[in-house]
Every structure is written in structure tokens, then in C-alpha cells.
DRENNUDREN-960820 format. One record per residue (C-alpha): x, y, z; residue number from 1. Coordinates in steps of 0.001 Angstrom, whole numbers, plus 500000, padded with zeros to 6 digits. Example, Ala and Ser with C-alpha at 12.3 -4.5 7.8 and 13.67 -1.06 7.14 Angstrom:
<site><x>512300</x><y>495500</y><z>507800</z><i>1</i></site>
<site><x>513670</x><y>498940</y><z>507140</z><i>2</i></site>
***
This chain:
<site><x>669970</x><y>592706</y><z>402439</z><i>1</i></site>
<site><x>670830</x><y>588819</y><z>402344</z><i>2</i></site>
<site><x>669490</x><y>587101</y><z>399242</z><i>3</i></site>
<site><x>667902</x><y>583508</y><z>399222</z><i>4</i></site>
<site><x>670359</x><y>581075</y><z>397234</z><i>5</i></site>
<site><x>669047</x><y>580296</y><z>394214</z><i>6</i></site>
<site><x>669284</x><y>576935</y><z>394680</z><i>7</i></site>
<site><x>666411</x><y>577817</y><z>397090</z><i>8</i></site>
<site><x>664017</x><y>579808</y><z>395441</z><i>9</i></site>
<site><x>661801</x><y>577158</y><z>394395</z><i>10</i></site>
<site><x>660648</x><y>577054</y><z>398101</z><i>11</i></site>
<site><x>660253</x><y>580474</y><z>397933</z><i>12</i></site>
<site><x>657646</x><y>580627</y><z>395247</z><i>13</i></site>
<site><x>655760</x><y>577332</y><z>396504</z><i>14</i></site>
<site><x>652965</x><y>577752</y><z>398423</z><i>15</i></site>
<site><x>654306</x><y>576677</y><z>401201</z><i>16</i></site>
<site><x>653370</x><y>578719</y><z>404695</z><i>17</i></site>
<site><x>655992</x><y>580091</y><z>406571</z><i>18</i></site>
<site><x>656693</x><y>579950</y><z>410644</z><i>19</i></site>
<site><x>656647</x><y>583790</y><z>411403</z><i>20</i></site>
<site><x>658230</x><y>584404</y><z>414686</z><i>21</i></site>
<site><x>658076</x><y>587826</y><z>416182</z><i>22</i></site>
<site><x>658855</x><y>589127</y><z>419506</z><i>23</i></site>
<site><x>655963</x><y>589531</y><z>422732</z><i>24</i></site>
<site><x>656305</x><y>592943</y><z>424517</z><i>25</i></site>
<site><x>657400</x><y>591094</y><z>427433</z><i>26</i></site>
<site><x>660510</x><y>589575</y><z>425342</z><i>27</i></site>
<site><x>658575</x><y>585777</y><z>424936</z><i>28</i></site>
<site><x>658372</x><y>584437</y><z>421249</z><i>29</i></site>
<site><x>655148</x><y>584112</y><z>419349</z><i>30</i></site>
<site><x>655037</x><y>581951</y><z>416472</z><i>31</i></site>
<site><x>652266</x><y>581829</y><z>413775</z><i>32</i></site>
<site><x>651799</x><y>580214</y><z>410587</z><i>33</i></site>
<site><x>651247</x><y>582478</y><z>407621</z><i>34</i></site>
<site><x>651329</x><y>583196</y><z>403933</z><i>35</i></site>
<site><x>653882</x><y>585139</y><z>402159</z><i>36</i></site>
<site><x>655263</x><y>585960</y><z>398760</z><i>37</i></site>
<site><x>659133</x><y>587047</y><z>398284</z><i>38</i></site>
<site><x>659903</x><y>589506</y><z>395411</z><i>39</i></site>
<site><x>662949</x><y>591685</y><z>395111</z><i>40</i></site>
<site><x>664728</x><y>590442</y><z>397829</z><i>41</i></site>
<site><x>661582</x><y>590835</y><z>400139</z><i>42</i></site>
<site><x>659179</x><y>588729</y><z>401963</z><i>43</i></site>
<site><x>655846</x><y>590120</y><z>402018</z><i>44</i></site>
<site><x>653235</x><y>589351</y><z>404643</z><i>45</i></site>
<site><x>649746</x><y>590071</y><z>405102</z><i>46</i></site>
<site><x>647379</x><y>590599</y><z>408145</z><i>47</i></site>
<site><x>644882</x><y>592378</y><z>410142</z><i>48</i></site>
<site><x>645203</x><y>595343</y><z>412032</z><i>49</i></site>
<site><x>645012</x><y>594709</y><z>415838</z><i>50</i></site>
<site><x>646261</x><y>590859</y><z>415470</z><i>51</i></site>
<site><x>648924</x><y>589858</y><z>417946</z><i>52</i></site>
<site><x>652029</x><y>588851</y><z>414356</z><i>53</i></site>
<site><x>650699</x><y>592781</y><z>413634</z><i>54</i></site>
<site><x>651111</x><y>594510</y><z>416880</z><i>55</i></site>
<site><x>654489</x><y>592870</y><z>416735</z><i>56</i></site>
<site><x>655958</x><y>594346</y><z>413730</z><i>57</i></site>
<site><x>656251</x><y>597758</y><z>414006</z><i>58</i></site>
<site><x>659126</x><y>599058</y><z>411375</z><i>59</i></site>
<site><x>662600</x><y>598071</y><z>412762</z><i>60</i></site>
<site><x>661152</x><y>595165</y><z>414703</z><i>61</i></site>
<site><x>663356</x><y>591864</y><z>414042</z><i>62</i></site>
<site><x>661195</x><y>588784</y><z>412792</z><i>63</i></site>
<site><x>662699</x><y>585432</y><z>411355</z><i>64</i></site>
<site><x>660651</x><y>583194</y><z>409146</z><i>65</i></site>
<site><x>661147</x><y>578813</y><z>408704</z><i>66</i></site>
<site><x>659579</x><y>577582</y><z>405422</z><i>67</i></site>
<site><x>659888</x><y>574231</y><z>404675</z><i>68</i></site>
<site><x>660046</x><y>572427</y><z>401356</z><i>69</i></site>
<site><x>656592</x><y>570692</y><z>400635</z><i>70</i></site>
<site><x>658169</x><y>567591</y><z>399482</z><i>71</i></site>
<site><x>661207</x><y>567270</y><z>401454</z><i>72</i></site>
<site><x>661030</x><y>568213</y><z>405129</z><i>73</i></site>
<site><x>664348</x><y>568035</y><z>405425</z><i>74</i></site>
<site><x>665425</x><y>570808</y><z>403427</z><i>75</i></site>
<site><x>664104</x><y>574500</y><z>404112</z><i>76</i></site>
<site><x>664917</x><y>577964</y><z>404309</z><i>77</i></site>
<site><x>665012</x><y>580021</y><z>407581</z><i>78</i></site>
<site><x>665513</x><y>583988</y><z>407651</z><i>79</i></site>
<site><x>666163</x><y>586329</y><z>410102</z><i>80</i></site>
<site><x>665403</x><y>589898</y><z>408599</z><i>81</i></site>
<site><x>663452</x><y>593483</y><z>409942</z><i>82</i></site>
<site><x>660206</x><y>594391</y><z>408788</z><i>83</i></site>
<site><x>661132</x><y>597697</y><z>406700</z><i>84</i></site>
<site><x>658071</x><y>598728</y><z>405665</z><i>85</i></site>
<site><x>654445</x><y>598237</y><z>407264</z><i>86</i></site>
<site><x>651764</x><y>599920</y><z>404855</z><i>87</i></site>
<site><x>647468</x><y>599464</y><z>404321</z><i>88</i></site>
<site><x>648023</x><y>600901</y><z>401276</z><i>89</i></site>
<site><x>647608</x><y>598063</y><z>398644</z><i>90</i></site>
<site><x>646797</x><y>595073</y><z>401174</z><i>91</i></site>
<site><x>643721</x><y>594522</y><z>399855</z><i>92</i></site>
<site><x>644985</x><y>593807</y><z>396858</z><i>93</i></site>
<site><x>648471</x><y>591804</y><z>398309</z><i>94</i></site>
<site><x>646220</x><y>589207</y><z>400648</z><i>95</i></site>
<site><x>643904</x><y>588500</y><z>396954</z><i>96</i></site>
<site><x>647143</x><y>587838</y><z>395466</z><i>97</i></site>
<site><x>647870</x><y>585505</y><z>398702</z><i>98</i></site>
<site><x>645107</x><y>584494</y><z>398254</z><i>99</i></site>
<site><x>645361</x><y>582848</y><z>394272</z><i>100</i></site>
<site><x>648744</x><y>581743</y><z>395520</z><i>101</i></site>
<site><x>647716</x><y>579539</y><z>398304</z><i>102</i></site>
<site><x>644179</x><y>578608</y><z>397373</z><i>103</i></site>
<site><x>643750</x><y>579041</y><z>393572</z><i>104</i></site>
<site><x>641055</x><y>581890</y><z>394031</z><i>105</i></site>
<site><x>641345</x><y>585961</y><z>392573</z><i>106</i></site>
<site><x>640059</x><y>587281</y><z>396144</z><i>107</i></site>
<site><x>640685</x><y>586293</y><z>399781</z><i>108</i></site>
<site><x>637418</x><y>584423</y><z>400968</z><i>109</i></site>
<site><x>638061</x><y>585399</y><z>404366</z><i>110</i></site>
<site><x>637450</x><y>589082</y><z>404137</z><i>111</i></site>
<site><x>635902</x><y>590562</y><z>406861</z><i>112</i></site>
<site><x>634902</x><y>594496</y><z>405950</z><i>113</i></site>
<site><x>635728</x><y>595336</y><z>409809</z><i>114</i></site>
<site><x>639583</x><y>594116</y><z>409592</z><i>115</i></site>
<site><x>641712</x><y>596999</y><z>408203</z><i>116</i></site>
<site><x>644463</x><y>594605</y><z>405837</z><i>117</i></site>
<site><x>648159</x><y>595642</y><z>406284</z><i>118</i></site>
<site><x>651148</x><y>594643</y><z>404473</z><i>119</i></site>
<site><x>654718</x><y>593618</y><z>406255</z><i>120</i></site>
<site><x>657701</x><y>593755</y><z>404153</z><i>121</i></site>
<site><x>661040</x><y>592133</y><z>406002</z><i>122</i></site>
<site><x>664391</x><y>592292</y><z>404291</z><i>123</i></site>
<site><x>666140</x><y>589800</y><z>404943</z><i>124</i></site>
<site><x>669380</x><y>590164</y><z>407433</z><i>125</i></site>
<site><x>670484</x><y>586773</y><z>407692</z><i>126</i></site>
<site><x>669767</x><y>583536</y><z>405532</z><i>127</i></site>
<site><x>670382</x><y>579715</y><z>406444</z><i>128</i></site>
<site><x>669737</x><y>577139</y><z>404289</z><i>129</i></site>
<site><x>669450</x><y>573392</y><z>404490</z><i>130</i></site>
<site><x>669253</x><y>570369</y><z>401895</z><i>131</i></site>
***
């Protein structure tokens, strides 16, 4: 595990999104915008079950993240790391958390009772920092 330069970790806990890039079965890059939180070394994102970022990250599957600072585009943090652990089990609760992180409210607003939430941890192999 790489660890994000301290320097850095302001970015880290802003609320800005990151660029998740993960890997098409037929080898072409997809690239999404999403939410995230970082804790112990990890970066934690939420989605759906079924969504294209999901079907992507199987454990072991490589993934890098860009997040840029909110009030200096010039100065960011990119990652390239494996998602380590891919659980349902307390996404629910990880995508409210998301949710008072990026939009201020206790519960995701969004929730749709047929998605099935999952969390995506990725340890991070390889951090590059700028600014």
C-alpha cells in the first residue's frame, strides 16, 4: 500500500469527485465521475450492482482514480491501486455517508429500492502528486 502525502490529504477529504477509470472487457478504458471517501489508506467507492464502474471491479481488478483540488486545478492527486475488497454488506450505510459528504444530507436521495448498493475498496499501488 502507497500512502497519499500528507501534504495532500486535504484533497482527499474535500468533496471533490474523483475520475474512476477501470478497464472494458475488451481492454478499452471507461471513465466515470464518482464519489469517494479515503480512510486507512483506502479509497472507498460506492455503486449499484449491474452498473458498467461495477461490473468492472471485480477483486484484483486494477483501477486508478484523478481528483483534483477544488480551488486549484492545477494541483491534484492521481492513484493507481486494486480494488481489494468488493462487499453489499454496509453500502447502504457507506453511499448515506457519501451522501452527507457531498451534498450535506444523512441519506442518499437517489435510492432506488431495486439497485442492490456495493462498496469498492482500492488500495492504493501507486501515488502521483502535483502542486
Amino acid at each position: 500500500m502507497t500512502a497519499i502525502p500528507a501534504a495532500f490529504l486535504d484533497i482527499m477529504a474535500s468533496n471533490a469527485l474523483a475520475h474512476l477509470a477501470t478497464t472494458m472487457k475488451d481492454g478499452s478504458p471507461h471513465v466515470t465521475p464518482i464519489w469517494f471517501d479515503y480512510s486507512n489508506g483506502l479509497v472507498r467507492v460506492n455503486s449499484a450492482k449491474g452498473r458498467v464502474k461495477s461490473n468492472n471491479m471485480p477483486e484484483g481488478a486494477k483501477v486508478a482514480l484523478s481528483i483534483v483540488d477544488l480551488a486549484n486545478g492545477y494541483r491534484y492527486v492521481q492513484i493507481r491501486g486494486t480494488v481489494t475488497k468488493v462487499t453489499e454488506m454496509g453500502a447502504d450505510a457507506h453511499i448515506d455517508a457519501l451522501a452527507k459528504k457531498y451534498l450535506g444530507l444523512d441519506a442518499y436521495p437517489y435510492r432506488n429500492a431495486a439497485e442492490t448498493r456495493m462498496t469498492f475498496e482500492i488500495t492504493p499501488d501507486k501515488v502521483q502528486t502535483m502542486g
